[in-house]
C-alpha positions as CSV (number, residue, x, y, z in Angstrom):
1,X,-7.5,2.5,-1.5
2,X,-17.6,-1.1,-5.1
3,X,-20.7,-3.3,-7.6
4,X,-22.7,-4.6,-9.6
5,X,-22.7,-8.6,-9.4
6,X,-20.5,-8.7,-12.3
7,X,-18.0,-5.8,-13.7
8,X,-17.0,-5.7,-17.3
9,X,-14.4,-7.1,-18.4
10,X,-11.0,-5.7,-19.5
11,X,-9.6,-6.1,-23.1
12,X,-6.7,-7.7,-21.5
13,X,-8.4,-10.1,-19.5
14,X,-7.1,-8.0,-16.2
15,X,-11.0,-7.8,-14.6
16,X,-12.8,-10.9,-13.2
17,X,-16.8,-11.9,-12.1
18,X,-17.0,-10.5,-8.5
19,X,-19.6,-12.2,-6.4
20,X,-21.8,-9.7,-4.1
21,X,-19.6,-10.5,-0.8
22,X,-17.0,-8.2,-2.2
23,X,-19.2,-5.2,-3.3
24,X,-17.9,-2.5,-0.6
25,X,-19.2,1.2,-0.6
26,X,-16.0,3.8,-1.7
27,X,-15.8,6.7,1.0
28,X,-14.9,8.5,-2.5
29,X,-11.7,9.4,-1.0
30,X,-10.1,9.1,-4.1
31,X,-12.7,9.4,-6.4
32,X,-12.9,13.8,-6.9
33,X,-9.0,13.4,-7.4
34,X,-8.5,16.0,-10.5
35,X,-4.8,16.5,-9.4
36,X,-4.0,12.7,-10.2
37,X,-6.2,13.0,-13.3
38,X,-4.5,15.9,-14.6
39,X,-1.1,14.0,-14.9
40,X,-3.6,11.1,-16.4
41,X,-3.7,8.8,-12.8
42,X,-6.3,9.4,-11.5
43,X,-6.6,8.7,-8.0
44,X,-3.0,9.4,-7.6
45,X,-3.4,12.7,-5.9
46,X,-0.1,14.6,-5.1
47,X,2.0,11.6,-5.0
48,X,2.4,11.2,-9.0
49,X,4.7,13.8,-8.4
50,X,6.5,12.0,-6.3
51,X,6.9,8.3,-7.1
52,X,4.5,7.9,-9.6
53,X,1.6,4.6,-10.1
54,X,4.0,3.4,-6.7
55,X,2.8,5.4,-4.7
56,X,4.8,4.6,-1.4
57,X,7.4,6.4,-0.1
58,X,10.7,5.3,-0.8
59,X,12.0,3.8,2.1
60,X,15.5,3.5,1.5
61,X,18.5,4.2,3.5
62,X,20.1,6.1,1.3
63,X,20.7,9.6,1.0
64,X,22.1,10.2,-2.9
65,X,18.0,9.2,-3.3
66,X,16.3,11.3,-1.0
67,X,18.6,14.4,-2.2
68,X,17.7,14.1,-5.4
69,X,13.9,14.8,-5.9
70,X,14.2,13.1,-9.8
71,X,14.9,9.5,-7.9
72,X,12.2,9.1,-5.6
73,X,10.6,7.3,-7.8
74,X,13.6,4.7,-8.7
75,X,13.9,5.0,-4.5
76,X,10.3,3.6,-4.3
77,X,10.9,0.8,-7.1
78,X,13.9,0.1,-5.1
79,X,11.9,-1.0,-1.8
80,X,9.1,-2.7,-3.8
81,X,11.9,-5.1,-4.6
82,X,13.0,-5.5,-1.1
83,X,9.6,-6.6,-0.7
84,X,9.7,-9.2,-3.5
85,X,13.0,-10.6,-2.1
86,X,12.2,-10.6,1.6
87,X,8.6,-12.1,-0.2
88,X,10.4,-14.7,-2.2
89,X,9.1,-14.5,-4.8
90,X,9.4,-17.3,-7.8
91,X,7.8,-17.0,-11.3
92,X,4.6,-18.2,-11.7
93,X,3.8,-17.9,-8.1
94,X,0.1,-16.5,-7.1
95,X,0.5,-13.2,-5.7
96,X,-2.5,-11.2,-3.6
97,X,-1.7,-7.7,-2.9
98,X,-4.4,-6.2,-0.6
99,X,-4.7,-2.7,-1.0
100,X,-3.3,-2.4,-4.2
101,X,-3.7,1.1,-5.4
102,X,-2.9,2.6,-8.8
103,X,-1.3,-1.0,-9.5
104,X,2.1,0.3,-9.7
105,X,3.9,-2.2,-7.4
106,X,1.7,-5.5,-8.7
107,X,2.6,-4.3,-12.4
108,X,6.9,-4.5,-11.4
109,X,6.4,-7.7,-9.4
110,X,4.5,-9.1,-12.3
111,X,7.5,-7.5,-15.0
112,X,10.6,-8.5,-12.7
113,X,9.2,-11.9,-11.1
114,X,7.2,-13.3,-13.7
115,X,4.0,-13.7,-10.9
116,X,0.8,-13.6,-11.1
117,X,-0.8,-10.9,-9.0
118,X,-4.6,-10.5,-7.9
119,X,-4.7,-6.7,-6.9
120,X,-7.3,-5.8,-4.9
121,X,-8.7,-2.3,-3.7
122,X,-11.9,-1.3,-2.7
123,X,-11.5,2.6,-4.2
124,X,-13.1,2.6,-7.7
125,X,-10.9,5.4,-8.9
126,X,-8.4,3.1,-8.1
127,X,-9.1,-0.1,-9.7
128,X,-10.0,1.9,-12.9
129,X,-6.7,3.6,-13.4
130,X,-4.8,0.4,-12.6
131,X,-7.1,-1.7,-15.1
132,X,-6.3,1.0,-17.8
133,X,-2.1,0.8,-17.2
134,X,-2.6,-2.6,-17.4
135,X,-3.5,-2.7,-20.5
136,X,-0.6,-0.5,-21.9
137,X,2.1,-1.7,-19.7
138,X,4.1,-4.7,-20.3
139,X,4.5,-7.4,-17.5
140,X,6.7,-10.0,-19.4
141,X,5.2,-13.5,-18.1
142,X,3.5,-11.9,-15.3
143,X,-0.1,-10.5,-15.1
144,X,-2.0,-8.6,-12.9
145,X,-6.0,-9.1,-12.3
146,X,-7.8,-6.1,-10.6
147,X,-10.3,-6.6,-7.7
148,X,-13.0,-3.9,-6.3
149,X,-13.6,-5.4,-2.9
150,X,-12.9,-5.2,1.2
151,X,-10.8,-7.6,2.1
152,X,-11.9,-7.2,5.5
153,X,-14.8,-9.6,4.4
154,X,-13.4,-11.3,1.8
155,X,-10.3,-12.3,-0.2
156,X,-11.1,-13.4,-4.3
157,X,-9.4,-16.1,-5.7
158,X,-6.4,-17.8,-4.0
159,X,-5.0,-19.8,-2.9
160,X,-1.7,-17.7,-2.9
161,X,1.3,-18.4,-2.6
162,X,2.7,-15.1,-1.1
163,X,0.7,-12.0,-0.3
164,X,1.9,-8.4,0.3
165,X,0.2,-5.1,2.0
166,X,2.1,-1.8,1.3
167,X,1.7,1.1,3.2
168,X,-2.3,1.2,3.9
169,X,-3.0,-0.3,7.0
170,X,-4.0,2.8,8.4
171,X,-7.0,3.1,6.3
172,X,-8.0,-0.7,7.8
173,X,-10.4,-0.3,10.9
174,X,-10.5,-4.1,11.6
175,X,-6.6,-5.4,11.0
176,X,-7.1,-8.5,12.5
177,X,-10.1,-9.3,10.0
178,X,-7.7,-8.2,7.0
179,X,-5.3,-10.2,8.5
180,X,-7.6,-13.8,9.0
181,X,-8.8,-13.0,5.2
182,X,-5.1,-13.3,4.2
183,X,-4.3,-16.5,5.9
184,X,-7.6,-17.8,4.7
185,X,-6.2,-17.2,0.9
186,X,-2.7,-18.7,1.5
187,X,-1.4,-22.3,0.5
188,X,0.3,-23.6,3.6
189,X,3.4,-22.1,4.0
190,X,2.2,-19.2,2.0
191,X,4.0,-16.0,3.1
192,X,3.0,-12.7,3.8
193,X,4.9,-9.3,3.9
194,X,3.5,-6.3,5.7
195,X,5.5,-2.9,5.0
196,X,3.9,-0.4,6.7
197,X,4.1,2.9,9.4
198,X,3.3,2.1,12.3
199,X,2.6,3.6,15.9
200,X,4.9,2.7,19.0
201,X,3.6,2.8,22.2
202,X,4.6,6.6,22.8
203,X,2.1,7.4,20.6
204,X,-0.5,9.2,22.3
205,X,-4.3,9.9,21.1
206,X,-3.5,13.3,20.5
207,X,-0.7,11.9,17.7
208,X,-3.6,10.1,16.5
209,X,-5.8,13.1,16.3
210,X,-3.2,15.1,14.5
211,X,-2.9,12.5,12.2
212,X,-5.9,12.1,11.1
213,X,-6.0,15.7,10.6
214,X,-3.5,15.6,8.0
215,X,-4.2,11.7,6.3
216,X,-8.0,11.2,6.7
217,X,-8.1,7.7,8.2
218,X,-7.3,6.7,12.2
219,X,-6.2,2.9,12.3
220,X,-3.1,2.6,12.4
221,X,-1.3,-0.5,13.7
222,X,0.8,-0.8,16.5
223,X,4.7,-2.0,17.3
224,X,3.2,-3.9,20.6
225,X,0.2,-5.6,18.5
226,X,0.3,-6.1,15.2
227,X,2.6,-9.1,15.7
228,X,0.1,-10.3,18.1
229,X,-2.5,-9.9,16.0
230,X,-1.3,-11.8,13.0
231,X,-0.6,-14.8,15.4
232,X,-3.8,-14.5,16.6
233,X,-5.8,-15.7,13.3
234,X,-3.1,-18.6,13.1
235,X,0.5,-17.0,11.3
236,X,3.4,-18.2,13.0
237,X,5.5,-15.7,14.8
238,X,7.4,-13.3,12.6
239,X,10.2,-15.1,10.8
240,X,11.8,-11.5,9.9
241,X,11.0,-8.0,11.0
242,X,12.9,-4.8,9.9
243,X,12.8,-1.4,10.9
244,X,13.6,1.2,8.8
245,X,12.9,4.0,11.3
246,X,16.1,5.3,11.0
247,X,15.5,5.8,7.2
248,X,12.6,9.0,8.8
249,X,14.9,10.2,11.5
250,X,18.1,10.9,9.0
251,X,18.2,11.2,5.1
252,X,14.3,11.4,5.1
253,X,14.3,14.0,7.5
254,X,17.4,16.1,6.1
255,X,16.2,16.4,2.7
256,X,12.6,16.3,2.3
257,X,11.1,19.5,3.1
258,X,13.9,21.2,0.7
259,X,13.1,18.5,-2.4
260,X,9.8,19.3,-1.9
261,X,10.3,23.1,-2.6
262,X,13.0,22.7,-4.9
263,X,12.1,20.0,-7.2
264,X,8.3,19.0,-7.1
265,X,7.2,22.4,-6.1
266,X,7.7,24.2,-9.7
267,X,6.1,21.2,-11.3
268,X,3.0,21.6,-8.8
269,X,2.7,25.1,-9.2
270,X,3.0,25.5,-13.0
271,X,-0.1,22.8,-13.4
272,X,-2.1,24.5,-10.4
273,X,-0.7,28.1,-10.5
274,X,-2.5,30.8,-7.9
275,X,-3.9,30.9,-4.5
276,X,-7.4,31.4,-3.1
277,X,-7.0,34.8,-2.2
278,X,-6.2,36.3,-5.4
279,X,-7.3,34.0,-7.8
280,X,-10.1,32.4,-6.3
281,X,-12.5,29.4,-7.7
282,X,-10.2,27.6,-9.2
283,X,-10.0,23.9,-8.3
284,X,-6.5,23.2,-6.9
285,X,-3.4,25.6,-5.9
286,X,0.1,23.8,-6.5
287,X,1.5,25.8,-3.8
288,X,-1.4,25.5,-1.0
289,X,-1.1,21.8,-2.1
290,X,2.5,21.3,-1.3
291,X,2.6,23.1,1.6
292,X,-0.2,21.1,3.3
293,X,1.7,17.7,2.4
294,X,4.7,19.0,3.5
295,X,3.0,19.9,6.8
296,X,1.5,16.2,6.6
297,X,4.8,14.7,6.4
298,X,6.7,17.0,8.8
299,X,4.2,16.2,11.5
300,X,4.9,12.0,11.3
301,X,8.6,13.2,10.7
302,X,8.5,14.7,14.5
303,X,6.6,11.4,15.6
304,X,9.6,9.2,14.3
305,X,12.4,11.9,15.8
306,X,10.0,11.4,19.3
307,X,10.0,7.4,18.7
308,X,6.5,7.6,18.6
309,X,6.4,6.0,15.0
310,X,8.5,4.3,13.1
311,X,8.6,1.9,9.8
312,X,8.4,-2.1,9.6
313,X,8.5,-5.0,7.0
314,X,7.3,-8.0,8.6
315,X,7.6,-11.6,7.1
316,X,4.7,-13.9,8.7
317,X,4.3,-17.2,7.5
318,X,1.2,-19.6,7.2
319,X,2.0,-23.2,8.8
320,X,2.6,-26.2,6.6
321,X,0.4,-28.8,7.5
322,X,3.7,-30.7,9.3
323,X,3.9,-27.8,11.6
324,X,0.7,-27.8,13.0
325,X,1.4,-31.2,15.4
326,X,-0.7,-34.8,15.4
327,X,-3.8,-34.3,15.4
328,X,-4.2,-32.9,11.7
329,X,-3.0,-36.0,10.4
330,X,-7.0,-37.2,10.3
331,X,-7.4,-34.8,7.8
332,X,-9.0,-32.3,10.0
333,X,-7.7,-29.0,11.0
334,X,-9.0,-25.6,12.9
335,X,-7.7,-23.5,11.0
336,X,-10.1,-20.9,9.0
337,X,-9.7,-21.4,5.5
């Protein structure tokens, strides 16, 4: 975001008995990350920094946050509860968040909305840094359980009442499986949010090529199809999609570079100072770091000024039982899960 029959579990109760169809080989994408652990999150990478166990950018329309470097992370809390809300979220409601990362968005839905959230990831780093803020952070009523697995081929637990997917579908080579494990886990009427970066149809293979240059993985979903495919493994169509393109193309876009140099950089640099050439062998260079994410994020930044990407939250739902005409009132019914 991996394996024996049964991982150990935590003092808090946050692990669970995983069955062998969710052992998943890591990639290890995340797994050398020493610039994560040397802020104590391991797996975090560069983005500590930045918004912290969250992660995800913060995509908010507003420019008091993106000017000032020391809110990004209040920015990315900010649209985590967008999420919730557009999620509708109720206490005590199951909550499956597929991709879950350092946990940082499960731990505030759990602390704000009183939910109970199975968080699953199938990078080890991962789960084992969220497991261990688990245990030291407090989530009110809520809780949050930790999951090593795909959920291309399978979803634990359930069912849910809402599910959420933040920011990762790119690392996903098979959305429409990810997308029929989902359903599967959801109560009817369950309801699932999708906030993600997506690809228009402008996007050309060469975008994708420099994108994976810069971000490692090459899936990512489409404007024209990823509507499409959710109805295709039985979701309604969308019941609410928002774009927050314009959030890239304007305050994102006027002040990120310069936060990046002015705020974050320092930090960066004073916990990896040098450079290859005159201090070679050491293990990480803040400023060789920054300026390769800053290239990173300038290059999507073009593809949103060129229309060629842009940034969705999509609300799907799974039918009630009512909605899905006559013929289920024997009892039976087509649908997977």
């Amino acid at each position: 975001m991996h394996r024996s029959d049964r991982l150990p579990r935590a003092a808090d109760g946050g692990d669970r008995t995983i069955d062998e169809s969710l052992a998943v080989r890591d990639d290890g994408h995340y797994t050398w990350d020493i610039v994560g652990a040397g802020r104590g999150l391991p797996g975090g990478g560069l983005h500590i920094y930045l918004t912290g166990d969250l992660l995800h950018p913060p995509m908010v329309p507003d420019p008091a946050i993106w000017s000032d470097g020391r809110r990004w992370r209040d920015g990315a809390a900010l649209h985590t509860r967008q999420i919730a809300e557009l999620a509708g979220l109720t206490e005590g409601e199951r909550v499956l968040d597929v991709g879950g990362g350092l946990g940082g968005p499960a731990r505030l839905l759990a602390r704000e909305h009183g939910v109970r959230v199975t968080s699953v990831t199938n990078s080890a780093a991962h789960a084992a840094t969220s497991r261990r803020l688990n245990r030291t952070r407090p989530m009110g009523e809520g809780s949050v359980t930790v999951v090593l697995g795909d959920c291309q081929r399978s979803v634990p637990g359930g069912p849910f009442s809402a599910a959420v997917s933040i920011n990762m579908l790119y690392q996903v080579q098979d959305h429409r499986a990810l997308f029929q494990q989902v359903f599967s886990s959801l109560e009817p009427g369950g309801r699932f949010v999708i906030d993600d970066w997506l690809l228009t149809p402008l996007a050309t293979q060469e975008d994708v090529a420099d994108l994976v240059t810069h971000f490692h993985f090459p899936h990512f979903a489409r404007t024209n199809t990823v509507e499409a495919d959710l109805m295709a493994v039985g979701f309604l169509p969308a019941h609410t999609s928002l774009d927050f393109g314009d959030v890239a193309r304007g305050p994102m876009a006027d002040h990120f570079e310069r936060q990046m140099w002015e705020y974050f950089a320092p930090q960066v640099i004073s916990d990896w100072p040098g450079d290859p050439i005159r201090t070679p062998g050491r293990p990480a260079y803040g400023e060789l770091m920054v300026k390769e994410f800053v290239d990173a994020v300038n290059t999507t930044l073009q593809l949103y000024a060129r229309r060629r990407m842009t940034y969705r939250r999509i609300l799907v739902r799974r039918p009630e039982l009512r909605e899905l005409g006559p013929e289920f009132s024997s009892g039976t019914s087509p649908l997977r899960g």
